[in-house]
N, C-alpha and C positions, 0 to 999 in steps of 0.2 A: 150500541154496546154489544150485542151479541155478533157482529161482525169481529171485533178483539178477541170474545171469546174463542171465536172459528178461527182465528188466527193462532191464536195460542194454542188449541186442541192440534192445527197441521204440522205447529214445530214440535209438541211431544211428537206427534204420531210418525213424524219425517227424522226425527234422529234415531240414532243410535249410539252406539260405546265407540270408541275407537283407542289412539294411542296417547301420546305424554299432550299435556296441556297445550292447547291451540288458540290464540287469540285471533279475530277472525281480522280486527280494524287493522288491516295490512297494511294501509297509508297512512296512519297515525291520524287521521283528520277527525276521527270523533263521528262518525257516519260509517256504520256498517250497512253496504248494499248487498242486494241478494247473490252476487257474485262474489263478493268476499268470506259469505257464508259458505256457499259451494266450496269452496276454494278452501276452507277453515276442515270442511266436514270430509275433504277429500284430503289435506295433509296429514291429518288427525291418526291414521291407518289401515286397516284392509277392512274395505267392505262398510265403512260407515257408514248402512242404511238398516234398516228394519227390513226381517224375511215378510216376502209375501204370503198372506194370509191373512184372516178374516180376526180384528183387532177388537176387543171390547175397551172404551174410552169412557171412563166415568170420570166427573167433575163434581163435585160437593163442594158448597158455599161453607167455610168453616166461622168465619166473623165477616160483617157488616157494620161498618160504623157513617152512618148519616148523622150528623148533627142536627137536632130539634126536630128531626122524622119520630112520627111516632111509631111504638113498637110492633106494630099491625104492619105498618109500611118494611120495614125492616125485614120483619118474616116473609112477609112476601117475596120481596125479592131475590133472599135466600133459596126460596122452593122454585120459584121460576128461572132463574139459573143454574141451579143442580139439575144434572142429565146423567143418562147413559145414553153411549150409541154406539152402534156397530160400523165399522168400516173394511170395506176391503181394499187391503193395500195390494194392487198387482202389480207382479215383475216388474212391468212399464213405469209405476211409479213408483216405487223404490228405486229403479235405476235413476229416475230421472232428477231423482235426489232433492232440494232444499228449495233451490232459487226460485222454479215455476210454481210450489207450494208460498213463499214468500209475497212472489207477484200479484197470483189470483186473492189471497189470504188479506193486504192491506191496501188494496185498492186507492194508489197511492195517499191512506190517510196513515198510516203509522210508518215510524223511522228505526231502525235497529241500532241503539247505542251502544250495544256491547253484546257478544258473543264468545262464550269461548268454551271449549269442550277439553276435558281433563279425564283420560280414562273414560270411565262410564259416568263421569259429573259434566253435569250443563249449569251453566249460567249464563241468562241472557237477560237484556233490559231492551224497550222500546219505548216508544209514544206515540200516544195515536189522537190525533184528530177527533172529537165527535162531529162533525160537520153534519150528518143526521138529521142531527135537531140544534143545530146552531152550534156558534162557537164554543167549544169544551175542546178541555185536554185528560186524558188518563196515562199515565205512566205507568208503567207495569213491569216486573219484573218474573223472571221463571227460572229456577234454581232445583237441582235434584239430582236422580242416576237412571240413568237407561243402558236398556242392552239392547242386543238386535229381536227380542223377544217383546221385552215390559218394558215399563216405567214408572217411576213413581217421583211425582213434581207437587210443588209446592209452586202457587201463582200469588201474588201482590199487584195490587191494583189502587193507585191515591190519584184522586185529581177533582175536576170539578165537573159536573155537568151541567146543562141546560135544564133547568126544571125541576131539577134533584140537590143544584147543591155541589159543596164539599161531599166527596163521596172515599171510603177507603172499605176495598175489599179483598179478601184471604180465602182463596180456595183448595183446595188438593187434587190434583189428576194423579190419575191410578190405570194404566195402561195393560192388558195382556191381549198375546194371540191366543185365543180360543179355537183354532182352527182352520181349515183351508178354506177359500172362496168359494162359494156355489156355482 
């Protein structure tokens, strides 16, 4: 599970704003690959990557809904998913833009179903694989506005996991550069 979540922290941290709405599924087939994405975030317009510099990424669990977990279990998992963390974005990966972030990010267990950038609005969907700990599927969606600065996203997460269940989770990422890299 916290491999989705690293996935999903790389695509706020790897977009930016760009120009008029961009859907990325360029062959119509219902599979966005990480070259489609590339492709999505470089027709989009000038420059659509985030400036280099040293990025504060917080993630806050806002609802958790387990069915028949008790309330203790719930909370918990709320505080063990909620983070901050510092990143620094260098020239070299900003330039190198979406798809090698995509690559390392879903280790072939999640599929990009839809991508499309609108202005400084993102909307994306995928599924991922639990393979982890056995057969599970999470669907996740990530909807909001970034600039080449910040962001601020809303995450959805429904599906089922191994161990756990029906699972549906709602978080918020909150993106700024705080400064240059050490």
């Amino acid at each position: 599970m916290r491999n989705i979540f690293g996935l999903a922290l790389m695509a706020v941290t790897l977009t930016a704003c760009g120009g008029g709405a961009v859907d990325a599924d360029a062959d119509g087939d219902g599979n966005v690959t990480a070259a489609e994405v590339n492709e999505a975030v470089a027709a989009s317009g000038d420059q659509v990557r985030p400036e280099p510099g040293l990025y504060e990424t917080t993630m806050e669990v806002v609802e958790v809904d387990m069915p028949g977990a008790p309330q203790a279990m719930k909370d918990m998992m709320s505080s063990a998913m909620g983070t901050t963390i510092e990143l620094c974005v260098t020239p070299e990966m900003a330039e190198k833009g979406f798809e090698d972030s995509l690559k390392e990010g879903q280790n072939g267990d999640c599929t990009v179903n839809s991508f499309t950038l609108d202005g400084g609005d993102i909307d994306m969907s995928m599924t991922c694989r639990t393979a982890e700990n056995g057969p599970g599927q999470m669907d996740m969606s990530l909807t909001g506005t970034v600039t080449p600065t910040s962001s601020d996203m809303t995450m959805s997460m429904n599906g089922s996991v191994p161990e756990l269940g029906d699972l549906s989770i709602k978080a918020a990422y909150k993106q700024k550069r705080i400064g240059d890299c050490e």
